[in-house]
N, CA, C and O atoms as a printed pandas DataFrame, in Angstrom:
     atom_number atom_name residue_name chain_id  residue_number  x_coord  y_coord  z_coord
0              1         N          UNK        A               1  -14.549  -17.662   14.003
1              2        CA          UNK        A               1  -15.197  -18.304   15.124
2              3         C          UNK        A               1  -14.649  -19.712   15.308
3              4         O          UNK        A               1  -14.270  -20.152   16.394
4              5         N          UNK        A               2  -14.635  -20.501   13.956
5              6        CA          UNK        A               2  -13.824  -22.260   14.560
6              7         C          UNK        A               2  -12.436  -21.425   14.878
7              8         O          UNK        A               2  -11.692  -22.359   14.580
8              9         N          UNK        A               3  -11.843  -20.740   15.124
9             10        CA          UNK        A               3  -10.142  -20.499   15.728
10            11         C          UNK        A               3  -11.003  -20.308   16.984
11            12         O          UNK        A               3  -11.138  -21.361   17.608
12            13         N          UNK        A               4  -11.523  -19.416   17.435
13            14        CA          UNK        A               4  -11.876  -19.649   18.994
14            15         C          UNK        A               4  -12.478  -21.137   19.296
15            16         O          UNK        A               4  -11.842  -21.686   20.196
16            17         N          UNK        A               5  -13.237  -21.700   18.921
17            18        CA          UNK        A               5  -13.886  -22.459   19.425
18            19         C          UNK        A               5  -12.828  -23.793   19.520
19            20         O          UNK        A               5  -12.787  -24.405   20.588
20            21         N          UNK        A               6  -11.975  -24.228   18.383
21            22        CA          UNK        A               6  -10.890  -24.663   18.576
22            23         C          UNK        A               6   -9.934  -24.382   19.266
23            24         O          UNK        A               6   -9.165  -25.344   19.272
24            25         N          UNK        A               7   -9.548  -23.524   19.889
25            26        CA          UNK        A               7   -8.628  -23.065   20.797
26            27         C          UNK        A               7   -9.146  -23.702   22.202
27            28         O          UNK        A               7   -8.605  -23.767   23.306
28            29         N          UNK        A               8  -10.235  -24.085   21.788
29            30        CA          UNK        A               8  -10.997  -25.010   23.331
30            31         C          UNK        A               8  -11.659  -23.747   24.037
31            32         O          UNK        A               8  -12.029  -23.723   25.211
32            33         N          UNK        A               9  -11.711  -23.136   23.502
33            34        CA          UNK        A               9  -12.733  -21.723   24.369
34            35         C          UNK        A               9  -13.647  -22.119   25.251
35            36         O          UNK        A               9  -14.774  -22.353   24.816
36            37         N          UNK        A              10  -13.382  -22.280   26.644
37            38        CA          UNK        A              10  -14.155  -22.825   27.272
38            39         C          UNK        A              10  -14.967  -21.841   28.072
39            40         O          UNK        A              10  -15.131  -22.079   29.269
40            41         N          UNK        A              11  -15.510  -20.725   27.518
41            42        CA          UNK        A              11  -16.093  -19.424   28.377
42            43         C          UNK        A              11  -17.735  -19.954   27.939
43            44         O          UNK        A              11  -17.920  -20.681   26.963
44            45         N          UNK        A              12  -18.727  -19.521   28.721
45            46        CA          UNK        A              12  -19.966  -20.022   28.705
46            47         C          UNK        A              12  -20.544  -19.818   27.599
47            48         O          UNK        A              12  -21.540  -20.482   27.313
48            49         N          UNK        A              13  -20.101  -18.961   26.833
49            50        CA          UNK        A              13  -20.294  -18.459   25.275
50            51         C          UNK        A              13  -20.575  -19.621   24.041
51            52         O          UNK        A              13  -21.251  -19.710   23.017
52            53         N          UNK        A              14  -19.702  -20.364   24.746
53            54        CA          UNK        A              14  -19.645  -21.605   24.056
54            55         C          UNK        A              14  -20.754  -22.781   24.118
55            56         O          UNK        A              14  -20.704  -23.806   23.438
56            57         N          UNK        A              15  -21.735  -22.466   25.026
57            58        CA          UNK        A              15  -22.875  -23.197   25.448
58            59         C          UNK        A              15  -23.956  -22.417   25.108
59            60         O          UNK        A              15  -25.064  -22.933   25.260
60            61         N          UNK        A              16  -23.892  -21.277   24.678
61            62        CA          UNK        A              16  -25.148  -20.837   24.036
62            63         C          UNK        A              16  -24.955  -20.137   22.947
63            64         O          UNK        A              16  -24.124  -19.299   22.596
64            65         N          UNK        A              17  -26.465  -20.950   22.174
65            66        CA          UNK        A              17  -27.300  -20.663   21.398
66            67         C          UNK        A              17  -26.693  -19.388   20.338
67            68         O          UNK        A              17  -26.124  -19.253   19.255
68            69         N          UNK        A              18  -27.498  -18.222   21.990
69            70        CA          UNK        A              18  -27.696  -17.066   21.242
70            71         C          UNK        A              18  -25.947  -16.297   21.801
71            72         O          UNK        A              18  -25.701  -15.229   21.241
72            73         N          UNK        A              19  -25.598  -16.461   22.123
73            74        CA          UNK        A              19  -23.975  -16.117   22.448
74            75         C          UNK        A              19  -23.512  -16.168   20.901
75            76         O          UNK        A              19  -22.915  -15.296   20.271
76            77         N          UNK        A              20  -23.895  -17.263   20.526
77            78        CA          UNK        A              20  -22.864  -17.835   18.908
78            79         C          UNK        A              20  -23.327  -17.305   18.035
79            80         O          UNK        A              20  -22.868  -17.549   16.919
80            81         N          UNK        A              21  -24.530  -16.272   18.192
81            82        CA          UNK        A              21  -25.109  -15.750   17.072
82            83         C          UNK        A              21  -25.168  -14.350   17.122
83            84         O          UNK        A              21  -25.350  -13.564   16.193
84            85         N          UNK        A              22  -24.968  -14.101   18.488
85            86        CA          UNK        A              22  -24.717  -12.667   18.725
86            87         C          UNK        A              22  -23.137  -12.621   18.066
87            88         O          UNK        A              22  -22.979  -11.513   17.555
88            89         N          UNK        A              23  -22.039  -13.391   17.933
89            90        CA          UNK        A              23  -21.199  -13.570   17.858
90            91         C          UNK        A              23  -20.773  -13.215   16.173
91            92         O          UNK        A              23  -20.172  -12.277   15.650
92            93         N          UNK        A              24  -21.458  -14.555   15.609
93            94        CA          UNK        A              24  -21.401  -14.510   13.883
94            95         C          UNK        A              24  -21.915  -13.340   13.273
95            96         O          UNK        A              24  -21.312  -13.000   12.256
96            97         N          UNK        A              25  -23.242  -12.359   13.759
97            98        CA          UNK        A              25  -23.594  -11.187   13.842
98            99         C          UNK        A              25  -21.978  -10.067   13.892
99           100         O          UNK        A              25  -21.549   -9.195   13.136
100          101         N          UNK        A              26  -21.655  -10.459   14.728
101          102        CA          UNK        A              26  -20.446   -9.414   14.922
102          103         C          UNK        A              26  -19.592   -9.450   13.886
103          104         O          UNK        A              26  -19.300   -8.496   13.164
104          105         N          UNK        A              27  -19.060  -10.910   13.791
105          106        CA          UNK        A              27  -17.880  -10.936   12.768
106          107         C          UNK        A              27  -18.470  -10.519   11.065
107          108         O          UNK        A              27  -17.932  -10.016   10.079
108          109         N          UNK        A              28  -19.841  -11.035   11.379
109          110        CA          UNK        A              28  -20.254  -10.408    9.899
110          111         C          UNK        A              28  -20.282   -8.951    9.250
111          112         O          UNK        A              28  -20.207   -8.482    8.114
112          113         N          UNK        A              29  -20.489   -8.265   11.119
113          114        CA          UNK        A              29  -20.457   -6.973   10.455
114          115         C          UNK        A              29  -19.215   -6.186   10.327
115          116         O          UNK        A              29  -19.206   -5.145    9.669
116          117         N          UNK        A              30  -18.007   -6.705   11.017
117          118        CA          UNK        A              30  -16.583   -6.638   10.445
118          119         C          UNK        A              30  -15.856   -6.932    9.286
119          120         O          UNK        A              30  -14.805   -6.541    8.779
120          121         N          UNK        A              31  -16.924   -7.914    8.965
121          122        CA          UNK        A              31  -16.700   -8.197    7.144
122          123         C          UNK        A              31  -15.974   -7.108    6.148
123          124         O          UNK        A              31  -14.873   -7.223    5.609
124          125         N          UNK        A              32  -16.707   -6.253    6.077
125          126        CA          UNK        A              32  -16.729   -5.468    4.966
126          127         C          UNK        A              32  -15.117   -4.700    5.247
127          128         O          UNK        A              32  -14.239   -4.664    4.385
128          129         N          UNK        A              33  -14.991   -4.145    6.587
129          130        CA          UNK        A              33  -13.599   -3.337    7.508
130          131         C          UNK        A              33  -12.315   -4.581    6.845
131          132         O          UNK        A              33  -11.586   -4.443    5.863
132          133         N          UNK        A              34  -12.383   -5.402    7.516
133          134        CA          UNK        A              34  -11.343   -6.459    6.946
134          135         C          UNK        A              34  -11.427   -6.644    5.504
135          136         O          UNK        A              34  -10.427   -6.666    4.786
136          137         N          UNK        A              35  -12.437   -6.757    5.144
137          138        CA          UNK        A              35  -12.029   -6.973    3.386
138          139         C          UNK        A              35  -10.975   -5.805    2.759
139          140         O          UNK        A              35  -10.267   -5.884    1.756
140          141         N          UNK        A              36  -11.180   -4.372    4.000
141          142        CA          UNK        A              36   -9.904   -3.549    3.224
142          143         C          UNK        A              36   -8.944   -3.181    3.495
143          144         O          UNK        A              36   -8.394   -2.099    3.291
144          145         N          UNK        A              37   -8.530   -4.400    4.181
145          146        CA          UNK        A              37   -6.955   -4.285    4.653
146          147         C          UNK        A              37   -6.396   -4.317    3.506
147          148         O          UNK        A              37   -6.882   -4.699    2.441
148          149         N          UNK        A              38   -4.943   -3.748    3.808
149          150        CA          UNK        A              38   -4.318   -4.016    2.485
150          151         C          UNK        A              38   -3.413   -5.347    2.633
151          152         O          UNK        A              38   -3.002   -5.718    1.534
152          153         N          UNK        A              39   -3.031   -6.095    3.623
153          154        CA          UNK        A              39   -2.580   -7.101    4.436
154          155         C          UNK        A              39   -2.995   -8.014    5.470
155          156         O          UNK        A              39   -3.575   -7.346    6.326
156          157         N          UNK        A              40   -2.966   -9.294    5.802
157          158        CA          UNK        A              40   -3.376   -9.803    6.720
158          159         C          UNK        A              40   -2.340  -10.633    7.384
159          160         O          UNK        A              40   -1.539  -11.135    6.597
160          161         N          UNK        A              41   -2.161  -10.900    8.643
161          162        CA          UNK        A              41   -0.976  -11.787    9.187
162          163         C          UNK        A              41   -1.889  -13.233    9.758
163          164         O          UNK        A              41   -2.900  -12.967   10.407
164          165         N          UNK        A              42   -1.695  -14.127    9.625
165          166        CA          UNK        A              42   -2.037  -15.126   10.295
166          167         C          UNK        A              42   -1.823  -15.401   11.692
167          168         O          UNK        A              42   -0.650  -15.706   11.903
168          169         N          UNK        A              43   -2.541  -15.400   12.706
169          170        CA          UNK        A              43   -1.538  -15.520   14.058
170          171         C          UNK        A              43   -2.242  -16.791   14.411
171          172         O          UNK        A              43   -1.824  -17.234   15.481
172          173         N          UNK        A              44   -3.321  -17.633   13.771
173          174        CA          UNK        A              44   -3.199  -18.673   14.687
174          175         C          UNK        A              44   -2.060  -19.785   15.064
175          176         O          UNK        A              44   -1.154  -20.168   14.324
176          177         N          UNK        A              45   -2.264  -20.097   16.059
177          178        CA          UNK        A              45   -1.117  -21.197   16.717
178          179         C          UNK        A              45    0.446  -21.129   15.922
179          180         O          UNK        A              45    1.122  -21.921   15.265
180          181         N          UNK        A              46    0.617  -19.396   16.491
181          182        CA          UNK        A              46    2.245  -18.856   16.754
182          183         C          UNK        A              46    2.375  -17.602   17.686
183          184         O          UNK        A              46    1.758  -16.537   17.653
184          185         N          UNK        A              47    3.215  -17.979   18.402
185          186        CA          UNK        A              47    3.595  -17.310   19.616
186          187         C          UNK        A              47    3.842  -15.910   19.590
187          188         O          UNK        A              47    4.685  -15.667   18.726
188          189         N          UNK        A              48    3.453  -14.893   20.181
189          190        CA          UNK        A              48    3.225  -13.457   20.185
190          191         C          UNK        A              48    4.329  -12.972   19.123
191          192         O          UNK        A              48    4.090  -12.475   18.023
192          193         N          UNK        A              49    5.978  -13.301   19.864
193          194        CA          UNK        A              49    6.966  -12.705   19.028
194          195         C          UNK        A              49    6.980  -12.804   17.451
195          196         O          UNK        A              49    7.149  -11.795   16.767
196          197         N          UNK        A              50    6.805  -13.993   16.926
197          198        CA          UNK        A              50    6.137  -14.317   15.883
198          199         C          UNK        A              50    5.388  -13.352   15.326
199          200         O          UNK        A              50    5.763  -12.374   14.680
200          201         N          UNK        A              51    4.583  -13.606   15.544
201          202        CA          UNK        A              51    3.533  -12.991   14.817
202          203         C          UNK        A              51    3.876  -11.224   15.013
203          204         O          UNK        A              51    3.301  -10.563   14.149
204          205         N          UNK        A              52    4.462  -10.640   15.708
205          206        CA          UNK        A              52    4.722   -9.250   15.827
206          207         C          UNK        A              52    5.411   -9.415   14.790
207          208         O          UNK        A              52    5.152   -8.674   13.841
208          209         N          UNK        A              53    6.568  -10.494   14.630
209          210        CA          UNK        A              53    7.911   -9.682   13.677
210          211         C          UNK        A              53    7.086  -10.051   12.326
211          212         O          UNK        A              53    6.953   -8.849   12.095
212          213         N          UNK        A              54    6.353  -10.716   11.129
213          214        CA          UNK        A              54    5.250  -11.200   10.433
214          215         C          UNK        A              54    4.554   -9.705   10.134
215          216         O          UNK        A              54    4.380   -9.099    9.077
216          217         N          UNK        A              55    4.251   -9.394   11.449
217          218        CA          UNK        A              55    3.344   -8.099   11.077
218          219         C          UNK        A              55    4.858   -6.809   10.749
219          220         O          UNK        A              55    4.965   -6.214    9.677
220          221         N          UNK        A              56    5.517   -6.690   11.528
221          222        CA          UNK        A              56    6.821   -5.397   11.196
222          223         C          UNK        A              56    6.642   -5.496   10.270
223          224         O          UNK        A              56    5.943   -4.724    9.614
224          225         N          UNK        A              57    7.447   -6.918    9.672
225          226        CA          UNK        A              57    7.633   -7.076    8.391
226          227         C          UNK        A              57    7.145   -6.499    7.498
227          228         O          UNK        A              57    7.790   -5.705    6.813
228          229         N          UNK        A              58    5.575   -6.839    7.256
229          230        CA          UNK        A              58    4.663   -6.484    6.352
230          231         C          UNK        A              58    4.209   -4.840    6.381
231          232         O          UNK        A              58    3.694   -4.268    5.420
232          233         N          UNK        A              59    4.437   -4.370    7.357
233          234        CA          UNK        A              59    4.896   -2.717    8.083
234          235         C          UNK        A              59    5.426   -2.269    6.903
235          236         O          UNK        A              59    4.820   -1.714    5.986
236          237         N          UNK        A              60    6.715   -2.568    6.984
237          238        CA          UNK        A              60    8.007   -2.170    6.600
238          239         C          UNK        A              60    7.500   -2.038    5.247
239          240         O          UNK        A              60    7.283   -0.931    4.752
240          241         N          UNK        A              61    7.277   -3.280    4.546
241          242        CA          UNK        A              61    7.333   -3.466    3.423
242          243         C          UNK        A              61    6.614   -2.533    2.742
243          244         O          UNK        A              61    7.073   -2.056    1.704
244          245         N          UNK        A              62    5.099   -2.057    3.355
245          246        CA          UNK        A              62    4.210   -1.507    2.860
246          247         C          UNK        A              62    4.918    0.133    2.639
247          248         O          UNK        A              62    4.787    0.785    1.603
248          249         N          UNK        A              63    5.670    0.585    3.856
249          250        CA          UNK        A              63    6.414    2.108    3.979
250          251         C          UNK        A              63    7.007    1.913    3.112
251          252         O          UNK        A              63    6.766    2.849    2.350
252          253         N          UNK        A              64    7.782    1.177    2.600
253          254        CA          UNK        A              64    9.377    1.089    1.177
254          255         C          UNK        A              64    8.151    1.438    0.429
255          256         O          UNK        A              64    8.066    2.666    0.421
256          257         N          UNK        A              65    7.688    1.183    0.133
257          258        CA          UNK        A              65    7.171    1.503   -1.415
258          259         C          UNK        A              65    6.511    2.484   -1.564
259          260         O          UNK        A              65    6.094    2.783   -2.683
């Protein structure tokens, strides 16, 4: 949630309350799904191509073995 809200998210979401909690609700319940990645790529503040070739990469790497 601070990567959106830092990104300057200026959608009305950002002025409420219950928006930000309907919100943290969400990501909480994604919690558990993400904890079992076997990888994660970082994409804040890098440009699409980036972050695609980051993810191949880590693709790739995971198929070799």
């Amino acid at each position: 949630m601070r990567r959106v809200l830092a990104q300057g998210d200026t959608r009305p979401m950002a002025a409420s309350a219950k928006a930000i909690q309907d919100l943290r609700l969400i990501l909480a319940g994604r919690s558990p799904c993400y904890a079992r990645a076997d990888f994660t790529v970082d994409t804040s503040a890098q440009p699409l191509a980036e972050t695609f070739e980051k993810l191949r990469e880590r693709v790739l790497e995971t198929v070799r073995r």
